[in-house]
MARVO-431987 format. One line per field, with one value per residue (C-alpha): residue in one letter; chain; x, z, y. Coordinates in Angstrom, 2 decimals. Each point is the difference from the previous one (the first is absolute). Last residue first. Example, Ala and Ser with C-alpha at 12.3 -4.5 7.8 and 13.67 -1.06 7.14 Angstrom:
residues 2
code: c(S A) $
unit: c(A A) $
u: c(13.67 -1.37) $
w: c(7.14 0.66) $
v: c(-1.06 -3.44) $
//
This chain:
residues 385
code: c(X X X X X X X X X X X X X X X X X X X X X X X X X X X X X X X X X X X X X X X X X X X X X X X X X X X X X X X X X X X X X X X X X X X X X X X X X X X X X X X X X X X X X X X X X X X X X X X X X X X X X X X X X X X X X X X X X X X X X X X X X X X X X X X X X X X X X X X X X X X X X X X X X X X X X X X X X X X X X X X X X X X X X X X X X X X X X X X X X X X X X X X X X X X X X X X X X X X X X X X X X X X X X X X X X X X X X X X X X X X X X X X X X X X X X X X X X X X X X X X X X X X X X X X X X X X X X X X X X X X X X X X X X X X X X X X X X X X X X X X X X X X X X X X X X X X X X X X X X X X X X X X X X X X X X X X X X X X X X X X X X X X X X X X X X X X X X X X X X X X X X X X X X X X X X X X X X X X X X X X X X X X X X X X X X X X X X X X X X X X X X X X X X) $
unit: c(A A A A A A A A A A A A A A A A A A A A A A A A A A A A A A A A A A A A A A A A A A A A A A A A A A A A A A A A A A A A A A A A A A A A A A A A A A A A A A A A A A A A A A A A A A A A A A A A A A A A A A A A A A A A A A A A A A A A A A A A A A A A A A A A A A A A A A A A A A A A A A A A A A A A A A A A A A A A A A A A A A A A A A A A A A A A A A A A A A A A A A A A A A A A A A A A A A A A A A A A A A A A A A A A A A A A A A A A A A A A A A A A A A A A A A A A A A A A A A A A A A A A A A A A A A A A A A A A A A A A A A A A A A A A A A A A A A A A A A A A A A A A A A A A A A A A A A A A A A A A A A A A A A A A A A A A A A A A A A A A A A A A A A A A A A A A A A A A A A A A A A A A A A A A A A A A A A A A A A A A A A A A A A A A A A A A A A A A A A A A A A A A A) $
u: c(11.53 0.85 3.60 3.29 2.93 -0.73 4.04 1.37 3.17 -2.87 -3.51 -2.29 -3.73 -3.28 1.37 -2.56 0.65 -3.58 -0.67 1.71 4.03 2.14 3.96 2.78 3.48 1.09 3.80 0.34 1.49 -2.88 -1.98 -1.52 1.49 0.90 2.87 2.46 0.46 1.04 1.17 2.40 -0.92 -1.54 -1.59 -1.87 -1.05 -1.15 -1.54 -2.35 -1.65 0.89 -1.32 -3.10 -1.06 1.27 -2.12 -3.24 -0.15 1.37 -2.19 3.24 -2.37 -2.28 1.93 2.07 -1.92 -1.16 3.86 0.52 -2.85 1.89 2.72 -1.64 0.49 0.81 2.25 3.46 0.63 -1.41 1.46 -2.63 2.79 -1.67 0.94 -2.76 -1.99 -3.26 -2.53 -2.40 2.24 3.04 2.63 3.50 1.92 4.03 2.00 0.68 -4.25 -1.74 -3.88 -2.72 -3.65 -2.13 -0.82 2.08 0.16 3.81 0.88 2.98 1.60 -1.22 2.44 -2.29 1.61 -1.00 3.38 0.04 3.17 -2.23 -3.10 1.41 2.38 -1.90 -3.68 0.25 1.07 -2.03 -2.91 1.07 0.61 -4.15 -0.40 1.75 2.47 0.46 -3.79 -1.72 1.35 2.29 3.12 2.98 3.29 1.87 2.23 3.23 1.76 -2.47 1.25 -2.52 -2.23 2.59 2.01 -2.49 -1.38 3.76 -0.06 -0.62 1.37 -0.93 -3.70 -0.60 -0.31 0.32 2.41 -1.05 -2.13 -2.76 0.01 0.59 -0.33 3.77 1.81 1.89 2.73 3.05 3.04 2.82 -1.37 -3.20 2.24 1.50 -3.35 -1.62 2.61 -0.52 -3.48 -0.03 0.20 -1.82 -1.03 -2.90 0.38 2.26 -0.10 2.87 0.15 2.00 2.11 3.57 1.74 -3.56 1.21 3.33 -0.54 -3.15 1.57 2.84 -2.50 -1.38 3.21 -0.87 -4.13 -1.12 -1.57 -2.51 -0.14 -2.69 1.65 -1.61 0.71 1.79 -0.89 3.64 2.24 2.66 -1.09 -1.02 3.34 1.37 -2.60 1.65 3.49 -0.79 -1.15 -2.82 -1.08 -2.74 -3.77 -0.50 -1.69 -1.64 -2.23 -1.60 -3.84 0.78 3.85 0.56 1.76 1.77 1.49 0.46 2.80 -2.35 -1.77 -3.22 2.19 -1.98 0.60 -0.66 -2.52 -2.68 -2.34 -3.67 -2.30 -0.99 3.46 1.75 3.53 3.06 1.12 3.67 1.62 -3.83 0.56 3.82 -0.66 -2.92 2.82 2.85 -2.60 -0.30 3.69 0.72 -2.39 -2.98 -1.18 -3.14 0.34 -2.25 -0.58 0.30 -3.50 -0.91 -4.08 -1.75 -3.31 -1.72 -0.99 3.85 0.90 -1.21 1.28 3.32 -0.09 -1.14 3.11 2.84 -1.35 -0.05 3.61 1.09 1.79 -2.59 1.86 -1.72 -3.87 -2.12 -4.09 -1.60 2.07 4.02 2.55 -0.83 2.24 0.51 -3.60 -0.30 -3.97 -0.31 -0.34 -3.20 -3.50 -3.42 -2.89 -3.17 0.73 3.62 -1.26 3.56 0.88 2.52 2.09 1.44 -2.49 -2.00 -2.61 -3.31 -2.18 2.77 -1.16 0.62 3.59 2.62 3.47 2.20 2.46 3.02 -0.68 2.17 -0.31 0.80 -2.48 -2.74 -2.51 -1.97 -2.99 -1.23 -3.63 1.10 4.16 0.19 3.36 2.92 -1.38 0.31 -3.84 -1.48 -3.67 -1.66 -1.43 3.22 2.69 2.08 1.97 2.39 1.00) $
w: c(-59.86 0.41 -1.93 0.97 -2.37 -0.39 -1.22 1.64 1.34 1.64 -0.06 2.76 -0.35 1.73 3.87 2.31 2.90 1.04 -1.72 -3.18 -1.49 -2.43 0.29 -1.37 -1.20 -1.70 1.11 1.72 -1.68 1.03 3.40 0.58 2.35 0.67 -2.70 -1.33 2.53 2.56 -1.10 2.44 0.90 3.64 -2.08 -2.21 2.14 2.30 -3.03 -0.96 2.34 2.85 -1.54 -1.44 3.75 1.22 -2.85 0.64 3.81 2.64 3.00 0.33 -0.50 -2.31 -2.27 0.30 -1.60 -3.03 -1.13 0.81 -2.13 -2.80 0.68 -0.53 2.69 -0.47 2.38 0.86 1.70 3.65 2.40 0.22 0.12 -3.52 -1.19 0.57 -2.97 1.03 -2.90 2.02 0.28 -2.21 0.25 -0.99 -1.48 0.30 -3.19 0.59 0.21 -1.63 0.53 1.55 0.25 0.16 -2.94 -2.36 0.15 1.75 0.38 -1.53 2.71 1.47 2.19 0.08 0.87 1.57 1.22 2.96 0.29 -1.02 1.50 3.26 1.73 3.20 -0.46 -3.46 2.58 2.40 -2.35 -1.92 3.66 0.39 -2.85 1.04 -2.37 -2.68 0.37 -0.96 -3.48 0.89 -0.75 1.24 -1.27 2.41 -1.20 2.29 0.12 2.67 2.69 2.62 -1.48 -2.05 2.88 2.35 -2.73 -0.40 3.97 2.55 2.87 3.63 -1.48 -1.99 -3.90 -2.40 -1.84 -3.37 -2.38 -0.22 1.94 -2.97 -3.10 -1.16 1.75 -2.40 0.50 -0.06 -0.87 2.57 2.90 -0.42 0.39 2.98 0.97 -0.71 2.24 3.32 0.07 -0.42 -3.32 0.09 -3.91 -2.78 -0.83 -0.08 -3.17 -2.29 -3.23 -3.01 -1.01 -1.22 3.60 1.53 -0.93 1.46 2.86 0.67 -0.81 2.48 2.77 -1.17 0.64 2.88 0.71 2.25 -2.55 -0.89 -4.31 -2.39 -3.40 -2.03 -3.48 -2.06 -3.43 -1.83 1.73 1.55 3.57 -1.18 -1.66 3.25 2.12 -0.78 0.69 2.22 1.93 2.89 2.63 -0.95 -0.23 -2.79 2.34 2.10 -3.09 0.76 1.41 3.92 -0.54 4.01 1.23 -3.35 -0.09 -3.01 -3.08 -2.45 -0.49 -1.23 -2.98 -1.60 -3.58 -2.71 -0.70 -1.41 -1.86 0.96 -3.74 -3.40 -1.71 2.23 1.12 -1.86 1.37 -0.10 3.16 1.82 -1.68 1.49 3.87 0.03 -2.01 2.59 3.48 -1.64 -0.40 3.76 1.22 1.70 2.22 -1.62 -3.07 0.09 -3.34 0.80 -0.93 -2.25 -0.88 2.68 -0.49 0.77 -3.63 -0.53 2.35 -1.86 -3.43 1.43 1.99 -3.24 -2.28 2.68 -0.16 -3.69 -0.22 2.30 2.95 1.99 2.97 -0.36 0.16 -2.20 0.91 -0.18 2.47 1.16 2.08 0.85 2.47 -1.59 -1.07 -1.38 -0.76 -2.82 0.64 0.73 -2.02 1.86 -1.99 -0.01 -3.66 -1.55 -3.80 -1.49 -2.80 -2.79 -1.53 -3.65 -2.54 3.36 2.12 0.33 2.00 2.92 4.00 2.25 1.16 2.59 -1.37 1.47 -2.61 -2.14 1.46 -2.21 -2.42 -2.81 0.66 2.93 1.81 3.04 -0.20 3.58 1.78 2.89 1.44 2.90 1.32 1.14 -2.71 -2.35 0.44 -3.25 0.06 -3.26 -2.69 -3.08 -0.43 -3.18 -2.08 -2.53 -2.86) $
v: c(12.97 -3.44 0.37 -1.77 0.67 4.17 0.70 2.87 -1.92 -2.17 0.97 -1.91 0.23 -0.74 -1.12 -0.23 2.50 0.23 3.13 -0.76 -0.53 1.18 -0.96 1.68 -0.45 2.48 0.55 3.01 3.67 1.58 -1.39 -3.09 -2.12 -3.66 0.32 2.32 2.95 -2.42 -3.62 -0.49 -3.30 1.33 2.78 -1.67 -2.20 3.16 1.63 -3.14 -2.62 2.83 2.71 -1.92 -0.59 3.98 1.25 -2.17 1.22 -2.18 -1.52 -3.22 -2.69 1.20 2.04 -2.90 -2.34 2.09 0.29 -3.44 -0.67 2.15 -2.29 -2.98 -3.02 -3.54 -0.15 -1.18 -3.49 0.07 -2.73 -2.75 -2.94 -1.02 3.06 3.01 2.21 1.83 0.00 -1.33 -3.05 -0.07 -2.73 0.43 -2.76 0.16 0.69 4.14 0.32 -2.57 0.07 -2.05 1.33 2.60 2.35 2.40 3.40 -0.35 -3.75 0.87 1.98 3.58 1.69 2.47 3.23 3.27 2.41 2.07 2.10 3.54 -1.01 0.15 -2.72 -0.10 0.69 -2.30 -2.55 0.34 0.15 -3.16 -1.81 0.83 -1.33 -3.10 -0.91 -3.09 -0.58 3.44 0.47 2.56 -1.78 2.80 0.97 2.53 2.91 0.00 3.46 1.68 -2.80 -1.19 -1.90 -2.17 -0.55 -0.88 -2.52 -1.94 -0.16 2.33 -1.68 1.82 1.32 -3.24 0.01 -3.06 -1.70 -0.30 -2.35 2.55 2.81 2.13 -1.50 0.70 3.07 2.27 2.84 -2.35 2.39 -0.77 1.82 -1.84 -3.42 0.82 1.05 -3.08 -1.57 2.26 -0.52 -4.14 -1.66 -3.19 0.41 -1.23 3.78 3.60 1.20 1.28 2.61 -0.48 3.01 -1.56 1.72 -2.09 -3.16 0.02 1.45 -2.19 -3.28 0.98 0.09 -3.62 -1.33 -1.42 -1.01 3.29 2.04 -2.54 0.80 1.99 1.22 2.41 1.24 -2.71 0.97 0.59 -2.64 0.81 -0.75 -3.45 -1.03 1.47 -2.57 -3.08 -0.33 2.94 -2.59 0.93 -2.50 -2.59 -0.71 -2.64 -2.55 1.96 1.11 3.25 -0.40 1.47 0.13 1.22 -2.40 -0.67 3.67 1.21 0.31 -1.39 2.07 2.20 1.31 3.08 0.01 3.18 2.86 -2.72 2.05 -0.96 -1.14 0.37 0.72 -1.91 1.11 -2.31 -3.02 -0.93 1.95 -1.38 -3.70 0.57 0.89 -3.31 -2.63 1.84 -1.18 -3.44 -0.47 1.16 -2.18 1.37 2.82 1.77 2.54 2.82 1.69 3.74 1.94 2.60 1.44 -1.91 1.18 -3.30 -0.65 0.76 -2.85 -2.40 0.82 0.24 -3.46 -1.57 1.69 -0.78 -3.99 -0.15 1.55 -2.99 -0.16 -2.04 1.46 3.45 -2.01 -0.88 -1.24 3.40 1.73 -0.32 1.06 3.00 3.06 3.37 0.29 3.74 1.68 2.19 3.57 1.08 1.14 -0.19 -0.52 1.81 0.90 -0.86 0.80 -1.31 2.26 -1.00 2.76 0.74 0.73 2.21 -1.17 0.99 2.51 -0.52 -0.39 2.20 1.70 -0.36 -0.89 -2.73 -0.36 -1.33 -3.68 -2.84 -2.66 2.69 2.14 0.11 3.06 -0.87 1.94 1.83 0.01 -0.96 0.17 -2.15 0.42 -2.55 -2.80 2.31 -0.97 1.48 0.15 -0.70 1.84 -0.72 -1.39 0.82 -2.02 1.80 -2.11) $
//
């Protein structure tokens, strides 16, 4: 079955292509043809009208914990299945579970119910684990459990490294061992973060030099910048080979940090993320979050010290937010809640884009940036056309 897109205005999300149908077989895109709309369609295609609508790659969350009451550490099918169908209303299209520090036998249960669970046929893909922890720093654990942060045992993490879905591993560059970690994990393909860390300028380097090309939330539970120490933050600004997380929901960061930032690193090592946990589309109140109780006032989330603990923030209000904050166009917002992801996993050519050959993963959305359908593998599983 061929699906074919038509009347809306492509956003690759690099160029802004009006007018053109969006062409899918097979679970993937074949074409970007301009043309009008079709008098009828053929025994074996399927027409979406895509009028007034803007049509983008689907959106990529590399770093949430939870939405819709489940969360990554529940470990349970039923958990996976109500993140993914709320996140695809959202236009998050694939997303890395986000595991939160814990003991080692909870952190396995979360890495095997992702091995074990297979993709939704009405919701997100999950493209594999992200391990928020444990090897951090406790002065800086904002939310993460203090009492399961620890130093890295390859007694422990190999099983993890050879797993088949972990993706993304955040860790404080300066705790020992965590160096060798990297090595070792990054030869089998997984990607590190820098986060919840002390590590001054010189040791998120040595770690950058060794493969580490992420920074978790940043700002966020790391050491800051000053103009004669430039900290975990100086680092990431500074070096080209570091793509920086960032919570643009308006409390995490300034706005006026968001532009700085963005100005900075570029849209091209700028990457949106919500760090949502379960308390995501839900209302106020007291939630679990890695066994402590998180309470969550205007839909802001703190411990019970008042350190933040995640968000509950969407990723295609992210997308709205910093368009805002930042003064950048539509394409350079979806690019970096899509391509750049993509990219920073090494993903390119497969996801966050759409171009021939890419997955089809796809999102539809109206004037005011209101999601109205999300195809995934070339499957329409949200529709408010």
């Amino acid at each position: 079955m061929t699906t074919i897109i038509y009347g809306g205005t492509l956003l690759t999300p690099d160029e802004t292509l009006p007018d053109h149908a969006l062409v899918i077989e097979a679970g993937r895109i074949v074409a970007l043809e301009p043309g009008l709309h079709p008098v009828s369609a053929g025994a074996h295609e399927r027409i979406l009208h895509a009028d007034g609508l803007w049509v983008a790659p689907g959106l990529i969350d590399l770093h949430v914990h939870g939405s819709a009451g489940s969360d990554t550490m529940d470990a349970t099918p039923a958990a996976l299945a109500a993140m993914s169908n709320f996140f695809i209303k959202h236009g998050v299209t694939a997303y890395l579970p986000t595991a939160i520090t814990g003991p080692g036998a909870a952190i396995q249960a979360a890495i095997t119910n992702v091995e074990r669970t297979p993709q939704p046929e009405d919701g997100a893909h999950h493209l594999g684990v992200h391990l928020e922890g444990p090897y951090l720093s406790p002065t800086q654990r904002g939310a993460q459990p203090e009492e399961f942060l620890r130093q890295p045992d390859p007694g422990e993490y190999d099983s993890w490294l050879d797993s088949s879905v972990v993706r993304l591993i955040a860790v404080a560059p300066e705790i020992p061992g965590v160096l060798s970690l990297i090595e070792k994990g990054v030869a089998k393909g997984i990607r590190f973060s820098a986060g919840h860390c002390q590590a001054n300028y010189e040791q998120t380097m040595q770690a950058v030099d060794r493969g580490l090309n992420q920074a978790t939330h940043t700002f966020n539970a790391m050491l800051g910048l000053h103009h004669r120490e430039p900290g975990t933050a100086g680092a990431v600004l500074a070096d080209e080979r570091i793509y920086a997380e960032v919570i643009v929901d308006g409390v995490h960061v300034h706005p006026a940090i968001v532009r700085v930032l963005v100005q900075a690193k570029g849209i091209n090592r700028t990457i949106l993320i919500t760090d949502a946990i379960r308390a995501a589309g839900l209302a106020d109140g007291d939630y679990d979050l890695g066994g402590h109780i998180v309470h969550v006032a205007d839909g802001i989330a703190r411990t019970s010290s008042g350190s933040l603990a995640g968000s509950t923030l969407t990723l295609d209000k992210a997308v709205r937010n910093v368009m805002r904050f930042a003064g950048v166009s539509l394409n350079q917002a979806l690019a970096m809640a899509s391509r750049v992801p993509a990219e920073a996993m090494r993903w390119s050519g497969r996801k966050g884009v759409l171009e021939p050959g890419a997955d089809a993963d796809v999102i539809l959305f109206d004037a005011s940036l209101n999601v109205r359908g999300s195809i995934v593998a070339g499957n329409l599983v949200y529709d408010n056309l």
